[in-house]
C-alpha atoms as a printed R data frame, in Angstrom:
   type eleno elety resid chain resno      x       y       z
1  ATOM     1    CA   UNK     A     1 51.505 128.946 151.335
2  ATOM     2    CA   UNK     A     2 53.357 129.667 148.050
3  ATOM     3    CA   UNK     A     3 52.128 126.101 146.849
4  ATOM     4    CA   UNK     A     4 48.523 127.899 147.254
5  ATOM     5    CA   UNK     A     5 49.356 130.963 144.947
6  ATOM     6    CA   UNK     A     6 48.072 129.784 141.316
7  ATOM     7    CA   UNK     A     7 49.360 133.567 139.751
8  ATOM     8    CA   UNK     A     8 51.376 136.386 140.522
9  ATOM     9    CA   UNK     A     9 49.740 139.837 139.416
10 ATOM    10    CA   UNK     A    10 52.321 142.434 140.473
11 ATOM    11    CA   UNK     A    11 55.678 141.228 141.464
12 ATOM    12    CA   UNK     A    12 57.643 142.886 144.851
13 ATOM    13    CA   UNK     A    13 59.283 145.640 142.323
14 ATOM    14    CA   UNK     A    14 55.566 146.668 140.936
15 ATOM    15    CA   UNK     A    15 54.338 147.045 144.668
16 ATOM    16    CA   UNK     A    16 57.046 149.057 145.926
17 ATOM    17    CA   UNK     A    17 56.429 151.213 143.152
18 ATOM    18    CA   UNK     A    18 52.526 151.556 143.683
19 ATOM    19    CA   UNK     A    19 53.411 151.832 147.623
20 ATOM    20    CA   UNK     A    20 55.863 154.767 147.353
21 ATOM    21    CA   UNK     A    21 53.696 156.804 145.101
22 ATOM    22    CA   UNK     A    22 50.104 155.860 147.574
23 ATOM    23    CA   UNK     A    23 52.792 157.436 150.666
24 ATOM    24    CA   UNK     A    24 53.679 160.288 148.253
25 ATOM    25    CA   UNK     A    25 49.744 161.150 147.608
26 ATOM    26    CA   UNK     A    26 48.922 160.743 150.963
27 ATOM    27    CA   UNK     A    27 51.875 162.608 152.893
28 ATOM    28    CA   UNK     A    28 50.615 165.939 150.509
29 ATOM    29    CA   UNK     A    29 47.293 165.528 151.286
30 ATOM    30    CA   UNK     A    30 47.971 164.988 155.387
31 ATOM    31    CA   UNK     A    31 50.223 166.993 155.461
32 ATOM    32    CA   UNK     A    32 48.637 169.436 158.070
33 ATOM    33    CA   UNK     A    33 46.187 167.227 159.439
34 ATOM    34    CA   UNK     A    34 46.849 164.012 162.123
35 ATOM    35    CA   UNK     A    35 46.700 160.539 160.058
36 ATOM    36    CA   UNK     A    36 45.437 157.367 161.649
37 ATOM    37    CA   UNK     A    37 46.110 154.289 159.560
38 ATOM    38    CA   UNK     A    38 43.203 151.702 160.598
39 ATOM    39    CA   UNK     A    39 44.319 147.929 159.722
40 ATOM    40    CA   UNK     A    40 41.626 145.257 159.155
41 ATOM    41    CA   UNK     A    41 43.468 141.905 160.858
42 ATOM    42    CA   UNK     A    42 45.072 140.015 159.867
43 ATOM    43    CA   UNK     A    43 45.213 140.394 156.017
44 ATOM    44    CA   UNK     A    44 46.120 143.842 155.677
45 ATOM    45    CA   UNK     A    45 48.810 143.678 158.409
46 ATOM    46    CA   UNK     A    46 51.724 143.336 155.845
47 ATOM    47    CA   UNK     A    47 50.406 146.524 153.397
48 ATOM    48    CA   UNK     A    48 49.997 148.831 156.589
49 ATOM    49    CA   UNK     A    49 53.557 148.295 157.845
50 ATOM    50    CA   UNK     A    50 54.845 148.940 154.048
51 ATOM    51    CA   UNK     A    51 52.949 152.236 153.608
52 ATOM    52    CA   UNK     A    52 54.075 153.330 157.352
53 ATOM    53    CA   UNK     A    53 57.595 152.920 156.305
54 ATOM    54    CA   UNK     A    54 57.322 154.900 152.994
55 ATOM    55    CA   UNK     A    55 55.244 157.679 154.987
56 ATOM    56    CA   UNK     A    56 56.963 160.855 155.790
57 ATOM    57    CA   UNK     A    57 54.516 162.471 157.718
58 ATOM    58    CA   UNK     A    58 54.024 160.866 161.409
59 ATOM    59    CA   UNK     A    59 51.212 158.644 161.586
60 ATOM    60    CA   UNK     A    60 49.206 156.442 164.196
61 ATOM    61    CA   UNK     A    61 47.681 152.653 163.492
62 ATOM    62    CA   UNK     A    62 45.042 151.318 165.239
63 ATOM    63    CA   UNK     A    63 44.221 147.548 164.479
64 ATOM    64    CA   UNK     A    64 40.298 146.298 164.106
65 ATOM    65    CA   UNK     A    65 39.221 142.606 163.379
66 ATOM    66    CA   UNK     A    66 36.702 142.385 161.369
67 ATOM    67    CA   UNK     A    67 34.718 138.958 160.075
68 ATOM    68    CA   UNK     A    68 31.899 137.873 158.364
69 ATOM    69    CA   UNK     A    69 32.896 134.240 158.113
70 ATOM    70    CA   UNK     A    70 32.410 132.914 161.523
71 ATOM    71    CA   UNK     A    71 33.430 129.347 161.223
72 ATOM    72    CA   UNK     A    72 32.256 128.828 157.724
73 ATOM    73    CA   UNK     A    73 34.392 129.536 154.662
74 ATOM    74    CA   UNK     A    74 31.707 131.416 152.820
75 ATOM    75    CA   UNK     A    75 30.723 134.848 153.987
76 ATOM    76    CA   UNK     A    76 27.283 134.866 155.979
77 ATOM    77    CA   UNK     A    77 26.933 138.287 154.854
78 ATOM    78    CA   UNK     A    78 27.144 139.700 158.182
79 ATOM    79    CA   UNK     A    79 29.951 141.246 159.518
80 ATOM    80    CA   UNK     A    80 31.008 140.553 163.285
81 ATOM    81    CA   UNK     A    81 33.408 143.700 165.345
């Protein structure tokens, strides 16, 4: 997979950073209010777990997948639950 990345925009460091401070916003403005993380399979699998483990605040995660390319590898511009 790493042969397939061509550039790297923000490095693990820069992440972490914008991570922490997304959990920050988000614990203060859940704070008094139940938060449901919903995670599109499978490519947002990886960011969920991050921001769950930087949260403060208890918080649920549901999973949904979610496609619009069916077999194809450009998008039919209809998306499939």
């Amino acid at each position: 997979m790493k042969k397939e990345i061509k550039e790297i925009l923000l490095d693990e460091k820069q992440l972490d950073v914008i991570v922490s401070r997304l959990a920050e916003q988000i614990d203060r403005d859940y704070a008094d209010r139940r938060l449901v993380l919903v995670s599109i399979l499978k490519g947002s699998v990886m960011f969920t777990a991050a921001l769950m483990g930087k949260l403060e605040n208890n918080a649920e995660i549901e999973f949904m997948k979610v496609s619009s390319y069916g077999a194809q590898t450009t998008s039919s511009g209809y998306i499939s639950v």
